[in-house]
C-alpha positions as CSV (number, residue, x, y, z in Angstrom):
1,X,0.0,0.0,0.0
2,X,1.2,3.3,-1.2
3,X,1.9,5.7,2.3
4,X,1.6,8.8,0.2
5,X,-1.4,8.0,-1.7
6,X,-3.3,7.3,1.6
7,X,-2.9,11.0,2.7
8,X,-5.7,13.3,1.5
9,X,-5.3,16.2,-0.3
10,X,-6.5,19.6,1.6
11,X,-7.8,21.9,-0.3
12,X,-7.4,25.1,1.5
13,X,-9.7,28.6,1.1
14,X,-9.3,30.5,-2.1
15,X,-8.5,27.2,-4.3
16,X,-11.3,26.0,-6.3
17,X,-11.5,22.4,-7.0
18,X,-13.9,20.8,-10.1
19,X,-13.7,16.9,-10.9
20,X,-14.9,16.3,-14.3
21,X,-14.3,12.6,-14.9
22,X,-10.5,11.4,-15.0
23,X,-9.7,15.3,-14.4
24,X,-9.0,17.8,-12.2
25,X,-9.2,21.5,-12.7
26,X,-7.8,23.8,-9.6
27,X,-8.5,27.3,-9.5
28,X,-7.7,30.9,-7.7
29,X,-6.4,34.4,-8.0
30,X,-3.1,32.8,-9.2
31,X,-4.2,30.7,-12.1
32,X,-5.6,27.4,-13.3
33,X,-4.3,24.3,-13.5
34,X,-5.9,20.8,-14.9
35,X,-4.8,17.2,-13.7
36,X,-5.4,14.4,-15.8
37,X,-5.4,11.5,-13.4
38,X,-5.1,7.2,-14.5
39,X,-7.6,5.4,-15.4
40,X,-6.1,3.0,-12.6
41,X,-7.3,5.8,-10.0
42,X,-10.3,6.6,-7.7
43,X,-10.7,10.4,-7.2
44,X,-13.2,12.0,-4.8
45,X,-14.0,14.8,-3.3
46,X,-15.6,15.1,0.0
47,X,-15.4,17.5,3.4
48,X,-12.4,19.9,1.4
49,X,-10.0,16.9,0.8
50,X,-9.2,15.1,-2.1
51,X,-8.9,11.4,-1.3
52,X,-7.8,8.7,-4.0
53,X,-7.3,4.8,-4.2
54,X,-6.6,2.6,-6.4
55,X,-9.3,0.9,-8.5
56,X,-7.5,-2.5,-8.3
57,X,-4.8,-4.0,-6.3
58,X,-2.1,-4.1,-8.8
59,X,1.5,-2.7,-8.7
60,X,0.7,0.0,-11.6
61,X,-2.0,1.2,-9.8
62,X,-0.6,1.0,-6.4
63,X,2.5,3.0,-7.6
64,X,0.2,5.9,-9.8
65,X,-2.2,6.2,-6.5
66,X,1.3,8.4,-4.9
67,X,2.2,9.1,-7.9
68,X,-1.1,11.3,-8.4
69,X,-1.1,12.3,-5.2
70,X,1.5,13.9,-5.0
71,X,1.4,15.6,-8.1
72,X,-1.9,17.0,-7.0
73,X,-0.2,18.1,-4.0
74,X,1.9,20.6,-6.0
75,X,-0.6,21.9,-7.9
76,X,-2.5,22.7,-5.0
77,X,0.0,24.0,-3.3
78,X,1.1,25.7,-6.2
79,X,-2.2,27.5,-6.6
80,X,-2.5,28.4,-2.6
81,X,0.9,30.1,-2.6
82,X,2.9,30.2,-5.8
83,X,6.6,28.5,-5.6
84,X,9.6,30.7,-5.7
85,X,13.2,30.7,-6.4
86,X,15.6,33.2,-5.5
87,X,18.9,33.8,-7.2
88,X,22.1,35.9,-6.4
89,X,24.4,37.7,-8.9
90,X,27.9,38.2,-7.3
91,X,30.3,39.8,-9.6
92,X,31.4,43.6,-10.3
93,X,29.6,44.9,-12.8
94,X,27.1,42.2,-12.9
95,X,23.5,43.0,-12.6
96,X,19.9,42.7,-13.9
97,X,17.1,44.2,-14.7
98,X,13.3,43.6,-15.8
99,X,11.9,44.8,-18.9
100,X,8.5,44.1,-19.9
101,X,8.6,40.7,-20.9
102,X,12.5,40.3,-21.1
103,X,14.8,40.2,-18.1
104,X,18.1,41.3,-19.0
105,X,21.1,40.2,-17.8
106,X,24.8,42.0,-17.4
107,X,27.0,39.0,-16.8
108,X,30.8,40.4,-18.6
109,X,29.9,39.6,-21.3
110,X,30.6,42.0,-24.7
111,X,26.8,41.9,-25.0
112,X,23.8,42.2,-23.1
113,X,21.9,38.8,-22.3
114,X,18.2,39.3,-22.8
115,X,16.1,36.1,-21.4
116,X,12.0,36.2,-22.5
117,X,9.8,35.7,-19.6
118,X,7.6,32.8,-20.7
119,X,4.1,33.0,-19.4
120,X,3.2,32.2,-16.2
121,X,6.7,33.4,-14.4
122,X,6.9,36.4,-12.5
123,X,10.5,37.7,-12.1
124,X,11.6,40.5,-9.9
125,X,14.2,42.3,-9.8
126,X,13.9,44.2,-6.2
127,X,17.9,44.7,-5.9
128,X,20.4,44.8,-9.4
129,X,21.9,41.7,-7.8
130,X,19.2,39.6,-6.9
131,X,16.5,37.7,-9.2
132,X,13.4,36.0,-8.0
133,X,11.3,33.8,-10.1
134,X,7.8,33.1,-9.1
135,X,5.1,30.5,-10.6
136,X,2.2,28.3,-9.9
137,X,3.8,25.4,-12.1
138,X,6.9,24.2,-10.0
139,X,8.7,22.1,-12.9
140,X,8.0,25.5,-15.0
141,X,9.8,27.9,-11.9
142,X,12.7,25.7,-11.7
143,X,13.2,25.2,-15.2
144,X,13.5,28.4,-15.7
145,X,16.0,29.6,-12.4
146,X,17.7,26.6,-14.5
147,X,17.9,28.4,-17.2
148,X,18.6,31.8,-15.7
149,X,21.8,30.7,-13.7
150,X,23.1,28.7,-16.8
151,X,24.2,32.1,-18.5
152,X,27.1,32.6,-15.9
153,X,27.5,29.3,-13.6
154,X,29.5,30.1,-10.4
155,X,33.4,29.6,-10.8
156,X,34.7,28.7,-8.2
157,X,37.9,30.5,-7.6
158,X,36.4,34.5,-7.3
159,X,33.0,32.8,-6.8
160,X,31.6,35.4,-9.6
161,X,28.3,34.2,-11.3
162,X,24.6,33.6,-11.2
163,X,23.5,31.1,-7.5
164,X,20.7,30.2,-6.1
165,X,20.4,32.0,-2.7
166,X,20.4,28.6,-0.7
167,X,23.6,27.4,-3.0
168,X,26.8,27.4,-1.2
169,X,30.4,27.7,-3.9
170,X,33.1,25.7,-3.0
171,X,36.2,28.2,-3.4
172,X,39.1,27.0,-4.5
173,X,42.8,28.1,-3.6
174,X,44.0,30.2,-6.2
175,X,47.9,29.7,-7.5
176,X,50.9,29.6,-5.2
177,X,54.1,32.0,-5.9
């Protein structure tokens, strides 16, 4: 028996929650988001939780009754309070800024790097030197701080380049004389 997939899913106030079939569709001020679940799954809702099982006692089933769970979990969750991903620029010189739809990015380059915000992100820009990404879609906000921090990657002798805030550089020694 799956541990995860015995947990309900609470649905807390401001998400909307619609079962239509083998789908789910999850609402609130932040966005929508749909859920196709298995055919091997049991949805209901009852008493603001979402509760599944397994429609028979087979390992598919058994493993796509977590499996669904917890991807409804993130949505959820996602829709309550959207996920976010801060980042750090450390460098001289290095900074970025918000344009409309592009962010652009000043990493030592000869050029300026210009990244398009795809839809659904929200980046900030509160400081020059810090970056935060905010989504409903997890996969889609990580993806994307992915992306972000791939232009410049730490290095880890100065420790110049794009982090995430919780991402500690291992500095190496520089030469000897």
């Amino acid at each position: 028996m799956s541990r995860v997939g015995r947990n309900p899913v609470t649905v807390p106030s401001g998400v909307e929650v619609k079962l239509a079939g083998q789908s789910i569709l999850a609402k609130s001020k932040l966005g929508e988001r749909k859920v196709d679940v298995s055919r091997h799954v049991e949805v209901k809702f009852e008493d603001g939780k979402i509760v599944l099982a397994p429609r028979e006692d087979t390992k598919e089933a058994r493993t796509l009754w977590g499996t669904t769970r917890s991807l409804l979990q993130g949505v959820i969750k996602g829709l309550s309070e959207a996920y976010r991903v801060d980042l750090e620029i450390v460098g001289v010189g290095y900074r970025a800024a918000v344009d409309k739809k592009t962010l652009n990015l000043q990493l030592g380059f000869s050029h300026e790097v210009k990244y398009p915000i795809p839809d659904g992100i929200t980046i900030k820009c509160e400081k020059p030197t810090s970056i935060s990404v905010i989504g409903v879609d997890r996969g889609q906000v990580g993806q994307v701080a992915a992306e972000i921090r791939g232009y410049r990657k730490p290095e880890p002798y100065k420790g110049k380049g794009i982090r995430y805030s919780t991402e500690a550089v291992r500095r190496k020694e520089g030469k000897k004389k």
